[in-house]
C-alpha positions as CSV (number, residue, x, y, z in Angstrom):
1,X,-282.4,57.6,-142.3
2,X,-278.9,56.3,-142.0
3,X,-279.4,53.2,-144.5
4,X,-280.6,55.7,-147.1
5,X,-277.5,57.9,-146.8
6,X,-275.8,54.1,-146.8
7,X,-277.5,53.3,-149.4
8,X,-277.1,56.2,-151.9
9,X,-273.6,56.6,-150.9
10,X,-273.0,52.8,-152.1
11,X,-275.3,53.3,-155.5
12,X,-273.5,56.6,-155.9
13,X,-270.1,56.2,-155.3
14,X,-267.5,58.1,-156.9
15,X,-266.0,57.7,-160.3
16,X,-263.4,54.6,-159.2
17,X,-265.6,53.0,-157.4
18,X,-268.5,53.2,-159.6
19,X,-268.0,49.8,-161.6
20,X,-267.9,48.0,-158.2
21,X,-271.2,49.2,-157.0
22,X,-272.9,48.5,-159.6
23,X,-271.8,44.6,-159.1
24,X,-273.0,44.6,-155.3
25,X,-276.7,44.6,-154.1
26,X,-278.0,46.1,-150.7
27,X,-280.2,43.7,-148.8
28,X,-282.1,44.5,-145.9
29,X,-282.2,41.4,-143.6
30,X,-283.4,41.2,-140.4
31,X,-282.9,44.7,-140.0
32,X,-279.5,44.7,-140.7
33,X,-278.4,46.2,-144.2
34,X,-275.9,43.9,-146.2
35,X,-274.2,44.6,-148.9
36,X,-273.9,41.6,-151.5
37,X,-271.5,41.5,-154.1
38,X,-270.8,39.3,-157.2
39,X,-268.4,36.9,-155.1
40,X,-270.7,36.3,-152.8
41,X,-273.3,35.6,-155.8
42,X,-270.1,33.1,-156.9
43,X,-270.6,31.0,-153.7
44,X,-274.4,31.2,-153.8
45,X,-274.2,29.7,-157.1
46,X,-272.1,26.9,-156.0
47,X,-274.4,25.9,-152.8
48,X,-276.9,25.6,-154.9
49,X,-276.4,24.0,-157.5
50,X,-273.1,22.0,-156.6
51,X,-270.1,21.5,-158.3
52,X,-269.1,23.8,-161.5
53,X,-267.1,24.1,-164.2
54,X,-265.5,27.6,-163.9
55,X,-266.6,28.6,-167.8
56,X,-270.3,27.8,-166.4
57,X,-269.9,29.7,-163.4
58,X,-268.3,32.6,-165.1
59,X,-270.6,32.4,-167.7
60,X,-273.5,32.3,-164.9
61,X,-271.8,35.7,-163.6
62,X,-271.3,36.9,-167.1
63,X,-267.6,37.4,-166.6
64,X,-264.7,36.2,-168.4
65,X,-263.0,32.5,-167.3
66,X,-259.8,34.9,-165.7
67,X,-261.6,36.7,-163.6
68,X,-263.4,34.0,-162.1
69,X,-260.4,31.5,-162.3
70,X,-258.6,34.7,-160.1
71,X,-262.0,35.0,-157.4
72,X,-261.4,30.8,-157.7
73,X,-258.0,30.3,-156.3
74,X,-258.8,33.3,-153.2
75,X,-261.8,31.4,-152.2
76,X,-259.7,28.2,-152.4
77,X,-256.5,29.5,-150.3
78,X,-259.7,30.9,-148.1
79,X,-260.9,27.2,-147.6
80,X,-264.4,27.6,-148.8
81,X,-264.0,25.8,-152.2
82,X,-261.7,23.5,-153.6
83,X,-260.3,23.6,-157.6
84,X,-260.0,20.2,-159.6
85,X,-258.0,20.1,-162.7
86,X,-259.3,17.2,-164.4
87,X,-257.5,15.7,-167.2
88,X,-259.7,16.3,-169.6
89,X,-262.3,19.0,-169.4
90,X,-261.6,22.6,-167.6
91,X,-261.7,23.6,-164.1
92,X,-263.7,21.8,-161.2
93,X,-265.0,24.4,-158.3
94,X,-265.8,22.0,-155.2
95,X,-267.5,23.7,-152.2
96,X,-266.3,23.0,-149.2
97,X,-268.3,22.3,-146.3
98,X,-268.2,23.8,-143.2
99,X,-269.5,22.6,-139.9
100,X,-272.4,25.1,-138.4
101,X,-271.1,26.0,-134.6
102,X,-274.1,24.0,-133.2
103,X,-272.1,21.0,-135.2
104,X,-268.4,21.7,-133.9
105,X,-270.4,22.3,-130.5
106,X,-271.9,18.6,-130.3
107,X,-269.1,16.8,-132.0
């Protein structure tokens, strides 16, 4: 009962926060109910497929290169991607890897 009134309070929303629920998703895993938005699509993007430009990636997200350049430099000062500038060519997203705790755990 308490994920539906989650659930249609998120798809509802009132009018400012209308645009940004219609960018996030509601997933129901394990039980738990997650709430996926586009930046989280951003890094999904990037784990699976690897480096980016950021015009492919915004393209991917069909957004426009500031935007994404912006969501770019938090997840950078946030440590999960790095940004090349490249002499020639446009921006370079680099994911960043991070150890799992069983890895920090055995060295």
């Amino acid at each position: 009962m308490a994920e539906k009134q989650i659930k249609k309070e998120v798809l509802e929303g009132d009018e400012a926060s209308e645009s940004s629920a219609s960018e996030s998703s509601i997933v129901n895993h394990d039980s738990k109910l997650l709430i996926k938005t586009k930046i989280d699509r951003f890094l999904e993007i990037i784990d699976s497929e690897g480096n980016m430009k950021l015009s492919e990636i915004a393209q991917k997200l069909n957004m426009n290169q500031e935007a994404a350049a912006e969501w770019a430099k938090i997840l950078e000062n946030s440590g999960f991607v790095e940004l090349k500038y490249p002499l020639m060519g446009g921006i370079e997203i680099v994911r960043k890897i991070h150890k799992t705790n069983d890895e920090i755990k055995n060295g």
